[in-house]
DRENDO-1510 file (C-alpha; in Angstrom, 1 decimal, always signed):
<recs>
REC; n; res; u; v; w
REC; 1; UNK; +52.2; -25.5; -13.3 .
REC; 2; UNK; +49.7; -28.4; -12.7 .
REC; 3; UNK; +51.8; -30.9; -14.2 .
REC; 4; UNK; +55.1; -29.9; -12.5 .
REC; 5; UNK; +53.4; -30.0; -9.1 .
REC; 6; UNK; +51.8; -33.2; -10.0 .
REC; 7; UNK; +55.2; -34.8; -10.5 .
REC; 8; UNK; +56.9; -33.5; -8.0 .
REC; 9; UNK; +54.1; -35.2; -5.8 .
REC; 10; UNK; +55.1; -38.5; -7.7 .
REC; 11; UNK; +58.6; -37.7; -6.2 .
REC; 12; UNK; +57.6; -37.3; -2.8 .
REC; 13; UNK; +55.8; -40.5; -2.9 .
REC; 14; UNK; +58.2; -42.7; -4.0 .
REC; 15; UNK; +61.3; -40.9; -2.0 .
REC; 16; UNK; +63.6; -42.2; +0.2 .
REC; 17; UNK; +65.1; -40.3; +3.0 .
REC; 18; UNK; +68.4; -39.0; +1.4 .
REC; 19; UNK; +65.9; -38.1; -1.7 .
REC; 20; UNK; +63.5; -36.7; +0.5 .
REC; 21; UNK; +65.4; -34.2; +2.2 .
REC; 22; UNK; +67.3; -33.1; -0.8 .
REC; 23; UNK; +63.6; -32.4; -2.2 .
REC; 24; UNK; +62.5; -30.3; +0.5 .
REC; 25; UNK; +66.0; -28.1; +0.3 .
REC; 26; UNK; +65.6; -27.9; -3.4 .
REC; 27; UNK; +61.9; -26.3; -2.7 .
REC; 28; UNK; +63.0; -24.2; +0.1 .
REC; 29; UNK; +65.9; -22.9; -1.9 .
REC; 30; UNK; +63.2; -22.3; -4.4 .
REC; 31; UNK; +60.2; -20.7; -2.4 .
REC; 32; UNK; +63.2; -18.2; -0.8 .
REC; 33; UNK; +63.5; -17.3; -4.1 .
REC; 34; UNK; +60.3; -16.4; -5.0 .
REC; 35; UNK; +60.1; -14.0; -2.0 .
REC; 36; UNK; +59.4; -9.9; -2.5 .
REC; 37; UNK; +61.1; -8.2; +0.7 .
REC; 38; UNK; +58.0; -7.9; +1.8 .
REC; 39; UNK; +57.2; -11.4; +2.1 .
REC; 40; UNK; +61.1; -11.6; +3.7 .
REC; 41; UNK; +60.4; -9.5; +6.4 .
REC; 42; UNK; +56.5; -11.1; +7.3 .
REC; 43; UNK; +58.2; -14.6; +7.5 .
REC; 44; UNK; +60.9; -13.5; +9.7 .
REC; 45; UNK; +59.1; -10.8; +11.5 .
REC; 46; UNK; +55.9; -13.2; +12.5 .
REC; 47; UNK; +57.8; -16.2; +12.9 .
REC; 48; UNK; +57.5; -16.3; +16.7 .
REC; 49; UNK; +53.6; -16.4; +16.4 .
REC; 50; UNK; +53.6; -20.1; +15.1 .
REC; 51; UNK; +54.9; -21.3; +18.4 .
REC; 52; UNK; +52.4; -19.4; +20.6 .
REC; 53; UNK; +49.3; -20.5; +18.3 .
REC; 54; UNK; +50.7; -23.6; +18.4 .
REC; 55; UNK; +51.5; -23.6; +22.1 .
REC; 56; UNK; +47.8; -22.1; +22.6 .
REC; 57; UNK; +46.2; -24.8; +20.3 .
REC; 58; UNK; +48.0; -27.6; +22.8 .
REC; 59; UNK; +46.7; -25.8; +26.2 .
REC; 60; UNK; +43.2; -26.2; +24.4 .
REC; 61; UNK; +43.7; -29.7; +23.1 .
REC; 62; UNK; +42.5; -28.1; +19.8 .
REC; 63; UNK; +44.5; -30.7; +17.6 .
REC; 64; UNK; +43.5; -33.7; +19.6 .
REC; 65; UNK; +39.6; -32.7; +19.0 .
REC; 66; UNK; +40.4; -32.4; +15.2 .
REC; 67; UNK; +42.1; -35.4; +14.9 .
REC; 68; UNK; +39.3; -37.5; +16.9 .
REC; 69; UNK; +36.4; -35.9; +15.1 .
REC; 70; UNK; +35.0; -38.2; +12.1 .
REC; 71; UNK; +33.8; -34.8; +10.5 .
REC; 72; UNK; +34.8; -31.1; +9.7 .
REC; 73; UNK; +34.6; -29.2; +12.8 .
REC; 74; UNK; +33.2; -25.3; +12.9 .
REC; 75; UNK; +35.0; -23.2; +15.7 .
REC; 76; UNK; +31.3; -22.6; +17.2 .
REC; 77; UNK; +32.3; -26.8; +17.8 .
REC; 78; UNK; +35.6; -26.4; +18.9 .
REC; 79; UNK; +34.5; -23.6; +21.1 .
REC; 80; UNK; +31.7; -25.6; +23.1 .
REC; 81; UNK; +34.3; -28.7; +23.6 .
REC; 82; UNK; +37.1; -26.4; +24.6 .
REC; 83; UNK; +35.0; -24.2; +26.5 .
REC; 84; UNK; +36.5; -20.9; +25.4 .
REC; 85; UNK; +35.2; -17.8; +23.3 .
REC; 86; UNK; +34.1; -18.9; +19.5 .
REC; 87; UNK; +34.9; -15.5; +18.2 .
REC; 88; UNK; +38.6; -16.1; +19.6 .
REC; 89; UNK; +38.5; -20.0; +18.5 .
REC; 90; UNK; +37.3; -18.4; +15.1 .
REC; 91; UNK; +40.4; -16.1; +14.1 .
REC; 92; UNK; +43.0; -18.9; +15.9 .
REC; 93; UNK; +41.8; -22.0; +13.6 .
REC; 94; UNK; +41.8; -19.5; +10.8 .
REC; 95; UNK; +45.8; -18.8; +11.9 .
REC; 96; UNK; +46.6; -22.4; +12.3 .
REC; 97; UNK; +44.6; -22.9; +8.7 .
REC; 98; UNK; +46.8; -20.4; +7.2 .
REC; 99; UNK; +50.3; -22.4; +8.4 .
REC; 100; UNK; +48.6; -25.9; +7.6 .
REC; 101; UNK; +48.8; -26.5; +11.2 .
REC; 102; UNK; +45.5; -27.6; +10.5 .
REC; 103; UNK; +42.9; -27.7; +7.2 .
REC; 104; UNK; +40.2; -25.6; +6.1 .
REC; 105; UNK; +37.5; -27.7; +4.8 .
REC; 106; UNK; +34.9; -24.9; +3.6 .
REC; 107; UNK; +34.0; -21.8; +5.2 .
REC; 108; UNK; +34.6; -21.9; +9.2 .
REC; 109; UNK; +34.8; -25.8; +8.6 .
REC; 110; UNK; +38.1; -27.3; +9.9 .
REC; 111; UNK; +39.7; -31.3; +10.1 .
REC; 112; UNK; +42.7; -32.4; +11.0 .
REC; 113; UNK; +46.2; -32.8; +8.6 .
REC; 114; UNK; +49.0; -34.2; +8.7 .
REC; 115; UNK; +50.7; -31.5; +10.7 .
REC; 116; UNK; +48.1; -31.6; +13.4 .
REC; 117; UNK; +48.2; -35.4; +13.7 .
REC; 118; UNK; +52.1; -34.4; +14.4 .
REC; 119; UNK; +51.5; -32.1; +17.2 .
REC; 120; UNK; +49.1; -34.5; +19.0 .
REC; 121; UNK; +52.2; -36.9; +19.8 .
REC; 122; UNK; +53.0; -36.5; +23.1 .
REC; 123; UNK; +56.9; -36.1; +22.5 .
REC; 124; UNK; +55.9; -33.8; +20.2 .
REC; 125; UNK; +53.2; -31.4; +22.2 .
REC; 126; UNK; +56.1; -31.6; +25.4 .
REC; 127; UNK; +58.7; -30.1; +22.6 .
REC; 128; UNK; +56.2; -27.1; +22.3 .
REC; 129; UNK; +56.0; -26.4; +26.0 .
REC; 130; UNK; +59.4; -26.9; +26.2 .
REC; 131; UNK; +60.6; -24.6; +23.2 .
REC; 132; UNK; +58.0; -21.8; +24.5 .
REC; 133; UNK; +58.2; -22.0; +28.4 .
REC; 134; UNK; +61.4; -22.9; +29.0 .
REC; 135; UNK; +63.9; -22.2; +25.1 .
REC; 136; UNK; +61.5; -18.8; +23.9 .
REC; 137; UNK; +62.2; -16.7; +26.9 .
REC; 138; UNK; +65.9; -17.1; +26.7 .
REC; 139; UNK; +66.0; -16.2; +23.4 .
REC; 140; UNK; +64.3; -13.3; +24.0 .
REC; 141; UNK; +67.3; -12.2; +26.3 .
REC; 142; UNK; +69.6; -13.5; +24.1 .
REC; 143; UNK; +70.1; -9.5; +22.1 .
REC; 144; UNK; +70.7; -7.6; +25.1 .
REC; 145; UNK; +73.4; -10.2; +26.8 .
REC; 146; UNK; +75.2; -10.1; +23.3 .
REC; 147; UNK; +75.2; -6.3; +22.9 .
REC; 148; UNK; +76.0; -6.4; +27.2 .
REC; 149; UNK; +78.7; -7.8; +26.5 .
REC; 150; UNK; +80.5; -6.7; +23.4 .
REC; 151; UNK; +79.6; -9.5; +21.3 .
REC; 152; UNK; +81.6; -12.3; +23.0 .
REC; 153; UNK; +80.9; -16.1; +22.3 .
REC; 154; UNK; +78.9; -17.3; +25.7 .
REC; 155; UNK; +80.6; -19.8; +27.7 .
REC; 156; UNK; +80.1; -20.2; +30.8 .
REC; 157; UNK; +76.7; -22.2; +31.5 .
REC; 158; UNK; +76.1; -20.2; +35.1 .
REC; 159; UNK; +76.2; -16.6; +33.6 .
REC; 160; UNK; +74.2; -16.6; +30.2 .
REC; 161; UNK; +70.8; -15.5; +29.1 .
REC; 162; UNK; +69.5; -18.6; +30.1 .
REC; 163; UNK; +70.2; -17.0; +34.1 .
REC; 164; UNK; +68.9; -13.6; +32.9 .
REC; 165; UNK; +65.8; -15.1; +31.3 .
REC; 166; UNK; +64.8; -17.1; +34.5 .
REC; 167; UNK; +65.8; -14.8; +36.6 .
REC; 168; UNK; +67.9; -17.8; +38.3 .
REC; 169; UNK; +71.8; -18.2; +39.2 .
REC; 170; UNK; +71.3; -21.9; +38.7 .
REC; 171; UNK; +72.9; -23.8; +35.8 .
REC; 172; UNK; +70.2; -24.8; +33.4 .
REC; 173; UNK; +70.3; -29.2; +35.0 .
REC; 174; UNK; +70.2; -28.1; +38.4 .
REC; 175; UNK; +67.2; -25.4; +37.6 .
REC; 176; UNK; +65.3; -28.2; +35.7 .
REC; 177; UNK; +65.0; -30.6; +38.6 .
REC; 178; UNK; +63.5; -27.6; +41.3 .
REC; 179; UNK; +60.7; -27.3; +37.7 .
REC; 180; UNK; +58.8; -30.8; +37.6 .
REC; 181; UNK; +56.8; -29.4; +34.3 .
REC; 182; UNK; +59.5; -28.0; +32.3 .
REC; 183; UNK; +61.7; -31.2; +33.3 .
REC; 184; UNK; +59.2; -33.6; +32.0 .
REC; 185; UNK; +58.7; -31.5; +29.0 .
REC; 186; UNK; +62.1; -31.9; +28.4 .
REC; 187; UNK; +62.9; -35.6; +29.1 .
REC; 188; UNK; +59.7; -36.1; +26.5 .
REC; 189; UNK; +61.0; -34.3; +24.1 .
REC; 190; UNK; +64.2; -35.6; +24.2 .
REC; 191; UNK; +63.0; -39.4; +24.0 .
REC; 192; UNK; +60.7; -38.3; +21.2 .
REC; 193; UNK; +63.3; -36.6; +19.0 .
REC; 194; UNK; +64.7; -39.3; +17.6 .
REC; 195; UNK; +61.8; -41.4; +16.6 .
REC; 196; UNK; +62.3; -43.5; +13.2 .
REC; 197; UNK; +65.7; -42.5; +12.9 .
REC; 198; UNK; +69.0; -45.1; +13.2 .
REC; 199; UNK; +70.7; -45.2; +16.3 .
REC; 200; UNK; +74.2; -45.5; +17.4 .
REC; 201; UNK; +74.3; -49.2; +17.8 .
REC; 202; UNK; +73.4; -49.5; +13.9 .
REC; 203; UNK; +76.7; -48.3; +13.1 .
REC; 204; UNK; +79.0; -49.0; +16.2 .
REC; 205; UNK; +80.3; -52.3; +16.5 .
REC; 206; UNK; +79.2; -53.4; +20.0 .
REC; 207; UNK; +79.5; -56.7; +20.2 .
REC; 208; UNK; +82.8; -57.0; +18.7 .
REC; 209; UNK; +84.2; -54.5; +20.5 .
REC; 210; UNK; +83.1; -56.1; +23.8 .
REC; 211; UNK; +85.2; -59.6; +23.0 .
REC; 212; UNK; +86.8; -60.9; +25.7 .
REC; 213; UNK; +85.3; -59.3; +28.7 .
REC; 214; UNK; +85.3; -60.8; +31.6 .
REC; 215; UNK; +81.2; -61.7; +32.5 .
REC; 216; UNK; +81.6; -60.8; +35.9 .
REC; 217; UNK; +82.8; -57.2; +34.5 .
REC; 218; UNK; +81.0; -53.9; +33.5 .
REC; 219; UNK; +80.1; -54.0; +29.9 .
REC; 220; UNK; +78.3; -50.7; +29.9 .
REC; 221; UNK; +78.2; -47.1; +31.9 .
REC; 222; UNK; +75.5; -44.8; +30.4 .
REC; 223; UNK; +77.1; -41.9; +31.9 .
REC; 224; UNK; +74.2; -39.2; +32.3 .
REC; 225; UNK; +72.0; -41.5; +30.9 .
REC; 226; UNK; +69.0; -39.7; +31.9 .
REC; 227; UNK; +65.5; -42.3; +32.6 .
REC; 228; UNK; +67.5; -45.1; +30.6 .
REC; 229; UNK; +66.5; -45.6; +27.0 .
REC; 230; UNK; +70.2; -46.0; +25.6 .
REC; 231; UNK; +70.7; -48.9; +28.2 .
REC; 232; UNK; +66.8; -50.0; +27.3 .
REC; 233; UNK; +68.0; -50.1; +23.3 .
REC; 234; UNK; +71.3; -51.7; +24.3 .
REC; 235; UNK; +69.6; -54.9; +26.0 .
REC; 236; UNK; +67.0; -54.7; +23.5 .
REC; 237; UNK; +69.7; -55.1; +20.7 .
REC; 238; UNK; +71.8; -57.3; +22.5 .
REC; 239; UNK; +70.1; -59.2; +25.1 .
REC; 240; UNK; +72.7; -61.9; +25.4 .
REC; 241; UNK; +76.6; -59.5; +25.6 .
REC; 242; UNK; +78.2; -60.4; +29.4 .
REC; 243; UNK; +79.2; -57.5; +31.8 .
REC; 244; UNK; +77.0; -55.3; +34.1 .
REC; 245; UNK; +75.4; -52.7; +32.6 .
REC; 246; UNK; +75.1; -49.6; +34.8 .
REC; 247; UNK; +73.1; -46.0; +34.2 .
REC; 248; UNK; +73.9; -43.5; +36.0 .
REC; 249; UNK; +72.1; -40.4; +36.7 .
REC; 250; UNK; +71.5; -37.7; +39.6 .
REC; 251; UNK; +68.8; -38.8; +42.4 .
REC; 252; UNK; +65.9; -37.2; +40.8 .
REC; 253; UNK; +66.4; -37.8; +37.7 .
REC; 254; UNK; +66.9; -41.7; +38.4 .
REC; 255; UNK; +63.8; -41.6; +40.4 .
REC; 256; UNK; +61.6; -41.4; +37.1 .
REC; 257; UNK; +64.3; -44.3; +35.1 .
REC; 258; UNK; +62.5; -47.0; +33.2 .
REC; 259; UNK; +62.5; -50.2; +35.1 .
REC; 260; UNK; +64.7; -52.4; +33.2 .
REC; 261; UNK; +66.0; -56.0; +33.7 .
REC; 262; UNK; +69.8; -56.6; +34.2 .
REC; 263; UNK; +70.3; -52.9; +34.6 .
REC; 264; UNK; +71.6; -51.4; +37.6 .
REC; 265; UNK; +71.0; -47.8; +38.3 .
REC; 266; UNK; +73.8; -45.7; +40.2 .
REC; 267; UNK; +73.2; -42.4; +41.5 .
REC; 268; UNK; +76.3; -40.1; +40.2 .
REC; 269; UNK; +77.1; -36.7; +39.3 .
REC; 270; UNK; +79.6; -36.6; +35.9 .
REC; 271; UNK; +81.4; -33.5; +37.4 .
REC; 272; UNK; +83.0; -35.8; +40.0 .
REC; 273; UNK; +85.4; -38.8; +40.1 .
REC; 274; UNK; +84.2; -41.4; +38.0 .
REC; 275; UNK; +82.9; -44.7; +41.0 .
REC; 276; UNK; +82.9; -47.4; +37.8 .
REC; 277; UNK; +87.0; -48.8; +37.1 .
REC; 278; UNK; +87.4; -50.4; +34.2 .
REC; 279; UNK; +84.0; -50.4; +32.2 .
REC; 280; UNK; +84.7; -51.6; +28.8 .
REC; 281; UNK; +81.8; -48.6; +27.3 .
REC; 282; UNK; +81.8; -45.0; +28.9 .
REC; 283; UNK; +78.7; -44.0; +27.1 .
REC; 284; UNK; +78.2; -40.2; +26.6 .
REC; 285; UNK; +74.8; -39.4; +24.8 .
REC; 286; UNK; +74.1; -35.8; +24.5 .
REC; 287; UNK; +76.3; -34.9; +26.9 .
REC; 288; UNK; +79.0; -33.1; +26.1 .
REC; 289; UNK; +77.1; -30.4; +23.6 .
REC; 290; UNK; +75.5; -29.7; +27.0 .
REC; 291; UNK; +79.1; -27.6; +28.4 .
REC; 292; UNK; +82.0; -25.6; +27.1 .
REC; 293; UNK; +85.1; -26.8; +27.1 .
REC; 294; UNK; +86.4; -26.2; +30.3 .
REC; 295; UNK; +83.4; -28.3; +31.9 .
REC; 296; UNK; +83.7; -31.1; +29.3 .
REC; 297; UNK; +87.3; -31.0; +30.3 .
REC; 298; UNK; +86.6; -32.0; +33.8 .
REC; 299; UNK; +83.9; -34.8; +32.4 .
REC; 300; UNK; +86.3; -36.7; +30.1 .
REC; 301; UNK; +89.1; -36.6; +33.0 .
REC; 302; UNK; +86.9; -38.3; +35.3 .
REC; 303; UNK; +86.5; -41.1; +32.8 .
REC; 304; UNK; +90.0; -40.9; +32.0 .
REC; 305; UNK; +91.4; -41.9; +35.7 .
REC; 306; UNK; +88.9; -44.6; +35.9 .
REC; 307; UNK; +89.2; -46.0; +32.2 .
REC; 308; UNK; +90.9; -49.8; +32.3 .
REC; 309; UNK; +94.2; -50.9; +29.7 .
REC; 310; UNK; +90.7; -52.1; +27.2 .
REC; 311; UNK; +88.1; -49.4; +28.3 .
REC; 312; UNK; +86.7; -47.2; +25.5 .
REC; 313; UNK; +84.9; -44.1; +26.2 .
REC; 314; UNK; +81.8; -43.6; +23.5 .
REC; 315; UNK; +80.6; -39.9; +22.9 .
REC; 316; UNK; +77.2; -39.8; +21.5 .
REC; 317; UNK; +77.3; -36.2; +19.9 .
REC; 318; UNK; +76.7; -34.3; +16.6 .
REC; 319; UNK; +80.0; -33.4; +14.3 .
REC; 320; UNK; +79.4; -30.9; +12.2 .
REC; 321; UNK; +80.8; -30.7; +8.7 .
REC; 322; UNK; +83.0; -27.4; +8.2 .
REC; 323; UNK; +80.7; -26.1; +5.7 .
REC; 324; UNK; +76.8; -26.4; +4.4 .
REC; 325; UNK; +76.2; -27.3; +7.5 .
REC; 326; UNK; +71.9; -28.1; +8.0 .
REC; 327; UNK; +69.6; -25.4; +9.7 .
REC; 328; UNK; +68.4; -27.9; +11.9 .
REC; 329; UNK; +71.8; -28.4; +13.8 .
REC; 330; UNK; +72.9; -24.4; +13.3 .
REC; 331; UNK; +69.8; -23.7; +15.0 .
REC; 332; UNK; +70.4; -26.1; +17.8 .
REC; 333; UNK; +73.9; -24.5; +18.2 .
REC; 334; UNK; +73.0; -21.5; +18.6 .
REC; 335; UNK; +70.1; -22.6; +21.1 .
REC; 336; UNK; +73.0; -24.6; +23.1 .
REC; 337; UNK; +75.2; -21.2; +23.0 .
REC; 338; UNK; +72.3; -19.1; +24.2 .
REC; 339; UNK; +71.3; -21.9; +27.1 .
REC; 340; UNK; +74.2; -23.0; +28.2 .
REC; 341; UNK; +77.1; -21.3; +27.2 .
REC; 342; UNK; +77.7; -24.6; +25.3 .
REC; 343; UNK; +78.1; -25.9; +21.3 .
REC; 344; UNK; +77.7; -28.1; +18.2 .
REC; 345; UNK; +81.0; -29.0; +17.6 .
REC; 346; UNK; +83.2; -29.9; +13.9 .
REC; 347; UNK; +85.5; -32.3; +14.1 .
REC; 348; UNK; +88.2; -30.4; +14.2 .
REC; 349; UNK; +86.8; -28.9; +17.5 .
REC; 350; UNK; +86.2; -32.4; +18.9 .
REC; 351; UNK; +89.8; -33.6; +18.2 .
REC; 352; UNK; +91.2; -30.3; +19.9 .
REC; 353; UNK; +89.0; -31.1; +23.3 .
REC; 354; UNK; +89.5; -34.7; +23.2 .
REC; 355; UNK; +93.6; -33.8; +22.9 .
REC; 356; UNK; +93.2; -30.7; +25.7 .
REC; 357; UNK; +92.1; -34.1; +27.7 .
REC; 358; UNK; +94.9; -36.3; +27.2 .
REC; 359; UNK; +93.0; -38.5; +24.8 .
REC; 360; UNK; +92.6; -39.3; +21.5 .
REC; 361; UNK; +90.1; -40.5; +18.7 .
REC; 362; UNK; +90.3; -43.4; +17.0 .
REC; 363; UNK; +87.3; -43.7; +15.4 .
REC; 364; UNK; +84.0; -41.8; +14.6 .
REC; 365; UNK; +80.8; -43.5; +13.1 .
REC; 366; UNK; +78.5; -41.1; +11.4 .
REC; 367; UNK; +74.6; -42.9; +11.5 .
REC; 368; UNK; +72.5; -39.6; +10.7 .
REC; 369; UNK; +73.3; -37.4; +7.5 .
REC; 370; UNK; +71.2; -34.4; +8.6 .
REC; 371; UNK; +72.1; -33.9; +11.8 .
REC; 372; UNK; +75.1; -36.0; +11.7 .
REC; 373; UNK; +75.0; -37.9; +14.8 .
REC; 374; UNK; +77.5; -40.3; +15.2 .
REC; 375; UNK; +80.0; -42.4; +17.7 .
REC; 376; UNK; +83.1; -41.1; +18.3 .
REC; 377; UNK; +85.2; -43.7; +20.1 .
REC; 378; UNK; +88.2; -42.3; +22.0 .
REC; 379; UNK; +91.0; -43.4; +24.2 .
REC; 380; UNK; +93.8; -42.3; +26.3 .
REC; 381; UNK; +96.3; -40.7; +24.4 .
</recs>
């Protein structure tokens, strides 16, 4: 047993990212294996608990302290520098021990592991606020709207268990802005999800695709953009392309953008007629998971009217495979159902939108294999 572990450490070590994640599917096919039905039902059962410790752990600043400390830390420590109850602090590190949220160093001793240094990102602590005060409670509605209403797939993004949850009639965009916490939680998380991995202009060929534009015309809309990173990466990558390029963004969203040179920022809601005529790039990051058809319908047709004889419109989006697809975007599809009546979509399902538009795809550049991000340039059909 010592000697298998020991090489599939020697694996780890020395694996790249396709070999890495086949590795950890290979062990989680194995350790489902392994389970007795009761282990089954305490995995499933508890799961919710690791957000909340985790959730707690953050309010406390528990993983921060571990991480600075030069030494193993007894909760009678982490008590007095978090100013709470070390009975409490006792039996909660000895949950996050159990999880390898953080490590037991001997008895009542803890330090920090490589999972705790992960939940000190910032990105990363905002996605647990997020997930548990703004994602958690929805899902806890999520049953009961089902059963309420025979099973049907959700929608509509203004009559879901997101409303029901937040006890709100509001779409979940327009009840983000009137909540300054949960919206920074989520704008952090979002910017920090992607960290390390490529990005769309790895794959998608720009600068080629920009020949010929006129330097006194729009190179660029980032449609939705958010605070601005796509157009930050875009100059970043290249810094010398001609043509405005524009984010837009509602009011209060734009008010927090990243100040960056040579881009202008244009306040603009995508559910209305489309102010830039004849952008080369319609950029859509993220944008279109966020609605169901109907409402994506309206988005694209907006772009449509004010798309030029060379203008390309660029959806930023997952495309799922038809089958084995990753629990990473199943569980996001599900989450976009539950939230906002929304989806992943296959390609078959983007084709059959982009068509119900009066467009077409000419192209799709895949530039993650888990998740399958990828570019999926379309045009009038």
């Amino acid at each position: 047993m010592d000697e298998a572990l020991a090489h599939l450490k020697s694996l780890a070590s020395t694996a790249d990212k396709t070999a890495r994640k086949k590795l950890l599917d290979s062990l989680r096919d194995l350790e489902l294996s392994l389970e007795t039905p009761i282990d089954t039902i305490n995995r499933i059962a508890y799961l919710p608990l690791q957000l909340v410790a985790a959730r707690i752990s953050i309010e406390l600043n528990l993983f921060g302290i571990l991480v600075k400390s030069d030494a193993p830390l007894s909760s009678g420590d982490i008590a007095t520098r978090t100013g709470t109850d070390p009975v409490f602090i006792s039996r909660l590190a000895r949950y996050l021990a159990s999880f390898r949220m953080i490590k037991e160093a001997s008895e009542d001793r803890y330090t920090a592991s490589n999972i705790t240094r992960t939940l000190t990102n910032p990105g990363f602590e905002c996605a647990i606020k997020h997930q548990f005060d703004s994602v958690n409670p929805i899902y806890q509605c999520l049953p009961s709207f089902l059963a309420a209403n025979k099973y049907a797939n959700i929608a509509s993004s203004t009559d879901g268990p997101f409303q029901t949850a937040h006890h709100t009639p509001l779409p979940v965009f327009i009840w983000l802005q009137q909540q300054p916490d949960n919206l920074h939680w989520f704008n952090q998380w979002m910017a920090a999800q992607r960290d390390g991995l490529p990005t769309w202009l790895s794959v998608f060929p720009l600068e080629a695709q920009a020949a010929g534009l006129d330097p006194e015309g729009t190179l660029f809309v980032d449609v939705g953009g958010g605070i601005g990173h796509q157009c930050q990466l875009l100059k970043a990558t290249h810094p010398t392309l001609p043509g405005r390029v524009i984010l837009q963004d509602l009011p209060q969203t734009l008010a927090h953008a990243l100040p960056i040179d040579g881009v202008v920022q244009q306040a603009h809601d995508f559910f209305t007629p489309q102010p830039v005529l004849g952008a080369r790039f319609y950029y859509l990051r993220n944008i279109l998971h966020d609605y169901p058809d109907e409402r994506c319908r309206l988005v694209l047709q907006h772009l449509k009217a004010a798309m030029g004889k060379d203008s390309v419109i660029l959806v930023d989006d997952m495309v799922l495979q038809d089958a084995g697809v990753d629990w990473q975007a199943t569980q996001l599809d599900l989450t976009m159902m539950a939230a906002m009546g929304s989806m992943e979509r296959t390609e078959k399902q983007w084709r059959a939108l982009m068509e119900a538009a009066g467009l077409r795809i000419v192209a799709i550049h895949r530039y993650t294999e888990v998740l399958r991000d990828s570019v999926i340039a379309v045009v009038p059909a």
